[in-house]
C-alpha positions as CSV (number, residue, x, y, z in Angstrom):
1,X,28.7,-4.8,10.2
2,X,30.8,-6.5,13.1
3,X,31.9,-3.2,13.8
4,X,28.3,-1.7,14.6
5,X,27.1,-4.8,16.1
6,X,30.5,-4.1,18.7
7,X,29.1,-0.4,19.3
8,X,25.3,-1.7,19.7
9,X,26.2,-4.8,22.4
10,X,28.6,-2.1,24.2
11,X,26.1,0.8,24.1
12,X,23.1,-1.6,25.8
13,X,26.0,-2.8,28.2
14,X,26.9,0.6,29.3
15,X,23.4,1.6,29.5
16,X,22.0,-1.7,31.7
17,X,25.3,-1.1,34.0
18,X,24.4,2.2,34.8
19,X,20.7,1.4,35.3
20,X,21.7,-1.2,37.6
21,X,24.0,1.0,39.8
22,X,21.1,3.3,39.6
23,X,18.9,0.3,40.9
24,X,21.3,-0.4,43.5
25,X,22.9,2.8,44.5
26,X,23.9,1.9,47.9
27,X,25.5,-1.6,47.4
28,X,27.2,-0.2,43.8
29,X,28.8,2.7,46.4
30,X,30.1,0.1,48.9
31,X,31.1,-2.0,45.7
32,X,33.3,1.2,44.5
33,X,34.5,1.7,48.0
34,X,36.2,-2.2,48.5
35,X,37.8,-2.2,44.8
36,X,39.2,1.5,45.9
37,X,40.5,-0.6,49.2
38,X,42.2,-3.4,47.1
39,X,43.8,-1.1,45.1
40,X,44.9,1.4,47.7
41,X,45.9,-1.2,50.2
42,X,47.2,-3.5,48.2
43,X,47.7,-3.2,44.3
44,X,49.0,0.2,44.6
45,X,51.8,-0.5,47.2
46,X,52.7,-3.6,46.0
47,X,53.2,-2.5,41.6
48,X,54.5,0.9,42.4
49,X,58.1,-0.1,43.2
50,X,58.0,-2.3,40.3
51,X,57.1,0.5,37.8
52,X,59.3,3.0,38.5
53,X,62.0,0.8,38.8
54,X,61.4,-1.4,35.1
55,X,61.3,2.3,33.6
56,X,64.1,3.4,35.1
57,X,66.0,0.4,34.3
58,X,64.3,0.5,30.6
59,X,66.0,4.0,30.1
60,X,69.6,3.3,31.3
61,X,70.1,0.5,29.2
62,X,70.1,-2.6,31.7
63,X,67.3,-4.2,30.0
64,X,69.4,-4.1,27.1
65,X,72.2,-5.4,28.9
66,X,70.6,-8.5,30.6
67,X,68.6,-9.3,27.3
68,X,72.3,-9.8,25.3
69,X,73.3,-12.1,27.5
70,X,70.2,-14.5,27.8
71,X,69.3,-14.2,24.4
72,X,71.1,-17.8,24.1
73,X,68.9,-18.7,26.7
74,X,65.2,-17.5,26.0
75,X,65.4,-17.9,22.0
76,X,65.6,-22.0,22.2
77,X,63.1,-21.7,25.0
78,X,60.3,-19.6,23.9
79,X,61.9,-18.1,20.7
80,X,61.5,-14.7,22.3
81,X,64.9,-12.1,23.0
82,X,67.1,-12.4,26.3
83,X,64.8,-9.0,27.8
84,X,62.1,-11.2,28.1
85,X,63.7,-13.1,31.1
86,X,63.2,-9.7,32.5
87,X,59.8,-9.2,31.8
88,X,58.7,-12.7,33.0
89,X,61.3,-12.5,36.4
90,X,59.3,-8.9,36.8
91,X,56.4,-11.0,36.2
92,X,56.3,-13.8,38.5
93,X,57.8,-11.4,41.3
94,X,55.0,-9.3,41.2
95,X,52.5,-10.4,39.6
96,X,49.3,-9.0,37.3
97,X,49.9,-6.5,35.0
98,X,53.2,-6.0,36.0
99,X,54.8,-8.3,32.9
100,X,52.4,-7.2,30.2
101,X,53.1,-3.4,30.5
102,X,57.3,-4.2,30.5
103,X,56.6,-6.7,27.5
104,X,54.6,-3.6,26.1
105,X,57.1,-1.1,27.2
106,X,59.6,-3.4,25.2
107,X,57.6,-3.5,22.2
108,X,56.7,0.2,22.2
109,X,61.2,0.6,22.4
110,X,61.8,-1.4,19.4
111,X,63.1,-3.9,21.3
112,X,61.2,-7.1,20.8
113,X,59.1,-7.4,17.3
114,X,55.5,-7.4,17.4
115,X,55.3,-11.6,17.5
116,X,57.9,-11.6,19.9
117,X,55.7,-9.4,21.9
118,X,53.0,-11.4,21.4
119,X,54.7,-14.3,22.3
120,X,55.8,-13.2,25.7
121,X,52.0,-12.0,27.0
122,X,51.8,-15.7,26.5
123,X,53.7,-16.7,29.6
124,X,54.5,-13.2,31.1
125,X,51.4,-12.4,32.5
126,X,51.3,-14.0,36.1
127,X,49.9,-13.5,39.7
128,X,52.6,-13.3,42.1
129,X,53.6,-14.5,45.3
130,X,52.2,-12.2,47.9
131,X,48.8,-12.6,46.2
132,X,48.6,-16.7,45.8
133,X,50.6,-18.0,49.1
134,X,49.9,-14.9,51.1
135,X,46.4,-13.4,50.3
136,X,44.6,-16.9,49.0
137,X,46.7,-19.9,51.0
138,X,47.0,-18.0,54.1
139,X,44.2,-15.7,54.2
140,X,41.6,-17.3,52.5
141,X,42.3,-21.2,53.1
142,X,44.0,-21.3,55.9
143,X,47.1,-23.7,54.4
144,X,49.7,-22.1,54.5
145,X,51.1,-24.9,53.0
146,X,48.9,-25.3,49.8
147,X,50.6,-22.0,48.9
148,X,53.7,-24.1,47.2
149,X,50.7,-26.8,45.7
150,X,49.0,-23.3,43.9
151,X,52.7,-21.5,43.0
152,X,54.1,-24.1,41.9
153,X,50.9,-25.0,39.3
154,X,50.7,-21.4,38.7
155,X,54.0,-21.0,37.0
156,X,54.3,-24.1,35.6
157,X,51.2,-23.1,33.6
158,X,52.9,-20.4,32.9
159,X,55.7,-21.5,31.2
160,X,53.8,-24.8,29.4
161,X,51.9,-21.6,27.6
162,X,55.2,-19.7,26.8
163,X,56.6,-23.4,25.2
164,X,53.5,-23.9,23.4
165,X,53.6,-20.1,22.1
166,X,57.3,-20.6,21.1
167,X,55.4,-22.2,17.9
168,X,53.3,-18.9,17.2
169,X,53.9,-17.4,13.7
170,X,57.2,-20.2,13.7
171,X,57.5,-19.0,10.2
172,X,58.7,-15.4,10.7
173,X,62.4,-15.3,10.3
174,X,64.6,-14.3,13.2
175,X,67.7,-12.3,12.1
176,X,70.8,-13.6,14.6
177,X,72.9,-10.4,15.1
178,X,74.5,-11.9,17.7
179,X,77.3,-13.1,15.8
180,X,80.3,-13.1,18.1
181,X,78.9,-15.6,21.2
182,X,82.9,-14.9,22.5
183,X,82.5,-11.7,23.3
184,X,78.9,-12.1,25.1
185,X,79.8,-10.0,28.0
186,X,81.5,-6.8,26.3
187,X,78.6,-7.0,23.4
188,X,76.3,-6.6,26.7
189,X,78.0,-3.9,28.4
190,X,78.6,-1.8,25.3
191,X,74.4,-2.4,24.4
192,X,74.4,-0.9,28.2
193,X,76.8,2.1,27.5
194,X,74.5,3.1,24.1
195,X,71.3,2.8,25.5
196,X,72.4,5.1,28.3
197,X,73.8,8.1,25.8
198,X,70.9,7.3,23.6
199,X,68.5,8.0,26.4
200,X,70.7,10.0,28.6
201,X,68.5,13.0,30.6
202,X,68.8,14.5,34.0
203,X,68.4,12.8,36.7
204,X,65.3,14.5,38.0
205,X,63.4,14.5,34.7
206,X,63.9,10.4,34.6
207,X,62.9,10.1,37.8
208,X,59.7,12.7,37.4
209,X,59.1,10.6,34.0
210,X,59.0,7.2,35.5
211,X,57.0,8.2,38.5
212,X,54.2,10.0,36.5
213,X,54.0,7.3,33.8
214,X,53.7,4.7,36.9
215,X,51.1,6.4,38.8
216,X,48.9,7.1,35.7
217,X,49.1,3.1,34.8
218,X,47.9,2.3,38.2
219,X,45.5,5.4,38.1
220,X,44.2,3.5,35.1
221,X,44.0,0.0,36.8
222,X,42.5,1.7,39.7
223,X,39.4,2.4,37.9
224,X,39.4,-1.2,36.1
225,X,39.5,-2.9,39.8
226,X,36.6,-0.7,40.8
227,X,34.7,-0.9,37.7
228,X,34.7,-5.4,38.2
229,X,33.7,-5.0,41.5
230,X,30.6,-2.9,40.9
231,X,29.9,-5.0,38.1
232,X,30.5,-8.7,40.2
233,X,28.1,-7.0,42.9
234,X,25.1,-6.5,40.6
235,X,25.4,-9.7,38.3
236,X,25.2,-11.0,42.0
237,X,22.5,-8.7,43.2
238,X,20.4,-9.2,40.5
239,X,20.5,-13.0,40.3
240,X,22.3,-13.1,36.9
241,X,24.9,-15.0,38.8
242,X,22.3,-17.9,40.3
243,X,20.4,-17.9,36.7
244,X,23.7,-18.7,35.2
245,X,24.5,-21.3,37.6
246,X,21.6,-23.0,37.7
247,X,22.5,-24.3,34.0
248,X,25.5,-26.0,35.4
249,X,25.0,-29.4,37.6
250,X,26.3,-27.7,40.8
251,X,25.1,-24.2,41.2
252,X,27.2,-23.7,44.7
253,X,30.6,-24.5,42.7
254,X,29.3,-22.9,39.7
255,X,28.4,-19.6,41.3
256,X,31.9,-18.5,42.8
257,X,33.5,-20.2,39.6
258,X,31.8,-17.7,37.1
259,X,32.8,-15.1,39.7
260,X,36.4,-16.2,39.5
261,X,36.0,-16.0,35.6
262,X,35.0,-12.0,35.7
263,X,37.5,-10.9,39.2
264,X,40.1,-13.0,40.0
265,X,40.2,-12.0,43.8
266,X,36.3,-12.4,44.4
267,X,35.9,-15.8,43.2
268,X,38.7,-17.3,44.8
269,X,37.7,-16.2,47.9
270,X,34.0,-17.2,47.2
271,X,35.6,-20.8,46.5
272,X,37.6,-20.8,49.6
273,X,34.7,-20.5,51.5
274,X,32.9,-23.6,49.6
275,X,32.2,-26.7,52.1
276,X,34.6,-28.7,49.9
277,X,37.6,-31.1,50.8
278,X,40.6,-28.7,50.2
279,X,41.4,-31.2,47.3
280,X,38.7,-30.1,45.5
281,X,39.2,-26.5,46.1
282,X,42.8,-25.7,45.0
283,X,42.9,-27.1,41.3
284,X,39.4,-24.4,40.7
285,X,40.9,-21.8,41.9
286,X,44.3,-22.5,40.4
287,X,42.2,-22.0,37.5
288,X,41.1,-18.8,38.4
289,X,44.5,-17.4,39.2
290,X,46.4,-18.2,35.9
291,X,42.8,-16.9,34.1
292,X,43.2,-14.4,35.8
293,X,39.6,-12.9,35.3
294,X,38.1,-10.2,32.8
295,X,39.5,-7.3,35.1
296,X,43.0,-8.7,34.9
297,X,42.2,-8.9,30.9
298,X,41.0,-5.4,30.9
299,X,44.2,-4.0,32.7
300,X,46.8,-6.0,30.0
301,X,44.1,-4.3,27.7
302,X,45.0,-0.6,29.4
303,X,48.7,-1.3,29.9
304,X,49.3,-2.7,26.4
305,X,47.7,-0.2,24.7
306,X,50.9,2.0,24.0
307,X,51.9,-0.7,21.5
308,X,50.6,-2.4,18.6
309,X,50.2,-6.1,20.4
310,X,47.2,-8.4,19.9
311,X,45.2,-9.7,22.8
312,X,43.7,-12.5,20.7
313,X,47.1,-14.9,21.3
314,X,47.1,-13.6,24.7
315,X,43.6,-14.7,25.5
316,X,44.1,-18.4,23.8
317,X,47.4,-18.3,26.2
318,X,45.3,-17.4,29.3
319,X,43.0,-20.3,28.6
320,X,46.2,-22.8,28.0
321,X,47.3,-21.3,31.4
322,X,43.9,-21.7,33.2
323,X,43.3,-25.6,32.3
324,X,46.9,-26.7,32.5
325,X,47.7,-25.1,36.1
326,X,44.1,-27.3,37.3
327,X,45.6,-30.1,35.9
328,X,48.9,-29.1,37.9
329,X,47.3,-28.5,40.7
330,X,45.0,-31.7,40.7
331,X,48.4,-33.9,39.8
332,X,49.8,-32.1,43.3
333,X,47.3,-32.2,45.7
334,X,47.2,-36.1,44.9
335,X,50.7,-36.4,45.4
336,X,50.7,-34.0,48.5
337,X,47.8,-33.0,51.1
338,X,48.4,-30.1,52.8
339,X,48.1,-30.1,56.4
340,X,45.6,-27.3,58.0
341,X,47.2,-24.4,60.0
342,X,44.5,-21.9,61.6
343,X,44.7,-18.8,59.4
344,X,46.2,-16.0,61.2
345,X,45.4,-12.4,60.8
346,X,48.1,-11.1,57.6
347,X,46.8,-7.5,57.4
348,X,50.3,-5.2,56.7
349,X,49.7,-1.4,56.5
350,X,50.5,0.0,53.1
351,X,54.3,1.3,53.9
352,X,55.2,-2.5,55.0
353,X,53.7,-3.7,51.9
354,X,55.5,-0.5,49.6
355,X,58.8,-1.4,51.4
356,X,58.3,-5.7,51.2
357,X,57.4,-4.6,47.4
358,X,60.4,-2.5,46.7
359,X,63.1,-5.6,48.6
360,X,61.1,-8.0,46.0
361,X,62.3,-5.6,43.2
362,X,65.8,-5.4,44.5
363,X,66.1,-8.7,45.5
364,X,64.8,-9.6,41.4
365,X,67.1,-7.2,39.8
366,X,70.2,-8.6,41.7
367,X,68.6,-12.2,40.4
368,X,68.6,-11.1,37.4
369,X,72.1,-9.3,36.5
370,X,73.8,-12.1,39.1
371,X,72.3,-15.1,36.3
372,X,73.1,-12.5,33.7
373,X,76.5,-12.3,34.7
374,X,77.0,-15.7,35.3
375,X,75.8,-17.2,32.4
376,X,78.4,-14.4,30.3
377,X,81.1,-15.6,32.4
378,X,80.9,-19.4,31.7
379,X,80.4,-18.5,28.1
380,X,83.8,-16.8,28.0
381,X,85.4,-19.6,29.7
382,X,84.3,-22.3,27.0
383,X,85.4,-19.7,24.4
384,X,89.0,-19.6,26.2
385,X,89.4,-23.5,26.9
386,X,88.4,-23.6,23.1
C-alpha cells in the first residue's frame, strides 16, 4: 500500500513538473541554463580533483593506512574506524557530496560496516570553505568577516551531529582487531602494502578507472543541480512559494527560507539580499548550509547508492546539523559583529578554481598522513618509555 501510494504521489509530481516547464518554457530553459553554470563553473572544477584523487588513494591502500592509525582516535569520538577522519577531512575541504560518496566508497570496500557508514553521513556531509566564506560571506553579504562566524557554526554542527550519532545502534558490537597498539605504525604500513597488491593494476587503467567513475558522479549531480533549479523557478513562478509563505508570520523571511530548504545556493542568496540586520541573517542561513537543501539530499541519494546505507539517520543528522549550527551561529554573532567590507567582484575562471581545488586536496592529504604519522609516532614513544 505505502509502496503504491510512493509510485502515485511520484507519478502526479513528475507529471505537474513537466506541465509546469511546459507552462513556462522559457523561464524553465533559463532555469536549466544557470544550474548548468553552477555546475560547470563551479561544482565541477571544484569536486573533480577531489574524486579522482579519494579513488586513487582508495585503490593504493592509503586510506587503509591513515584509518589504522586514527582508529584510536575516531572510535572514542564518534565510534566510527580511523578512515573516517578521511572522509570527514575530504569533507569539510570540499564540501557537498564530496564525504558521502568516500563514506559510500568505504562501505561499498568493506571497509566500514553498514552502521558505521551510517554513522559517518551523520557528520561527513559538509559544505566547504570556498562555498560558505567565499561564495556566501564575500559574494553574497559582503563580510568577509562573517565567513569565520558561518564556518565555524557550520562544522561545529557538524561534529555535535557525529557525537550524537556515536550513540546510533550503541548495541552492535565492535570487534577490536587492533590488538598490538605498539606496533601502530608497521600494522599501518603493512595494511598499506596489502591493499596495494590486493588492488594492484596498471597505472593507466587506475587512472582511466578513477577518472570515468568521477566524471559520471558529477555527470549525475549535474543533472540533480539542474533539476532544483527548474523546480525552485516554478514553485516561484507559480506562486506556490508566496502561498506557502503566507502561512508563516513573515512571508519576506519565509519565502527565501523555504527556498533555502529545497537549493541550498538559491535561498541563501535570497536571504542575503533580505533588508535585515546582518545578525539576523547569518544564524538562517547557517541553517540552510548545514541542511543543505533537497538537492544536496538528492545527490548523497545518487552518490550513496553503490552501497547499502540508509538515508533515514542521515536525514535526522541533517536536521541536528541545521538547528544546532543556527544556534552556533546566533551564540557568535552576539559574541562578535562582523564589520562590513564592500563585496568585491570573486569571479575565478574554471582552471583557477580546478587548480585552487586540486592545492586544497594536496594540501588535505599532507594534513592527513602528517597527523597520521604523528599521532603513530608518539604512540611508539609511550610504548618505548613503557
Amino acid at each position: 500500500m505505502k509502496k503504491a501510494a510512493g509510485a502515485y504521489i511520484l507519478a502526479i509530481s513528475a507529471s505537474s513538473l513537466i506541465f509546469m516547464i511546459l507552462l513556462f518554457p522559457q523561464q524553465s530553459f533559463e532555469a536549466s541554463l544557470q544550474g548548468v553554470h553552477i555546475w560547470f563553473e563551479i561544482v565541477f572544477p571544484s569536486l573533480l580533483p577531489f574524486f579522482i584523487g579519494t579513488e586513487i588513494l582508495i585503490s593504493i591502500g592509503v586510506v587503509n593506512f591513515v584509518g589504522v592509525i586514527l582508529e584510536p582516535v575516531m572510535r572514542p569520538l564518534f565510534n566510527t574506524p580511523g578512515c573516517s577522519s578521511f572522509a570527514y577531512i575530504m569533507s569539510i575541504t570540499s564540501g557537498y557530496p564530496t564525504g558521502a560518496r568516500i563514506t559510500a566508497r568505504l562501505r561499498q570496500q568493506g571497509m566500514v560496516s553498514k552502521t558505521e557508514g551510517e554513522r559517518m553521513l551523520a557528520f561527513c556531509s559538509t559544505s566547504g570553505p570556498l562555498f560558505i566564506s567565499g561564495a556566501v560571506a564575500v559574494g553574497m553579504l559582503g563580510y568577509p568577516s562573517a565567513g569565520w562566524i558561518l564556518l565555524s557554526s557550520h562544522y561545529l554542527s557538524s561534529i555535535t551531529a557525529g557525537l550524537i550519532f556515536r550513540f546510533y545502534k550503541h548495541k552492535e558490537i565492535y570487534i577490536n582487531t587492533n590488538d598490538k597498539p605498539s606496533h601502530l605504525l608497521s600494522r599501518a604500513i603493512s595494511e598499506l602494502y596489502n591493499t596495494y597488491i590486493q588492488n594492484k593494476e596498471p597505472l593507466g587503467h587506475m587512472l582511466s578507472g578513477a577518472v570515468s567513475s568521477s566524471v559520471l558522479a558529477l555527470l549525475n549531480i549535474c543533472g540533480f543541480i539542474v533539476l532544483f533549479s527548474v523546480i525552485i523557478h516554478i514553485l516561484d513562478l507559480s506562486g506556490i512559494l508566496d502561498i506557502a509563505a503566507a502561512v508563516i508570520d513573515d512571508p519576506a523571511v519565509a519565502k527565501p527560507f523555504l527556498a533555502g530548504l529545497i537549493e541550498m545556493t538559491i535561498g541563501s542568496r535570497m536571504l542575503s539580499q533580505l533588508q535585515l540586520p546582518l545578525w539576523d541573517k547569518l544564524p538562517l542561513i547557517s541553517f540552510i548550509i548545514a541542511w543543505g537543501g533537497l538537492s544536496v539530499h538528492a545527490q548523497v541519494a545518487a552518490v550513496t547508492s553503490i552501497s547499502d546505507l540508509s538515508l533515514t539517520p542521515y536525514i535526522f543528522a541533517k536536521i541536528i546539523q541545521a538547528i544546532t549550527a543556527a544556534l552556533y551561529a546566533s551564540i557568535f554573532t552576539n559574541i562578535i559583529r562582523p564589520a562590513y567590507q564592500p563585496a568585491f567582484s570573486d569571479a575565478q575562471s574554471w582552471l583557477a578554481i580546478a587548480v585552487r581545488s586540486g592545492r586544497l586536496f594536496i594540501i588535505s592529504v599532507i594534513a592527513v598522513l602528517t597527523i597520521s604519522i604523528a599521532i603513530a609516532l608518539i604512540n611508539h614513544i609511550k610504548v618505548i618509555k613503557l
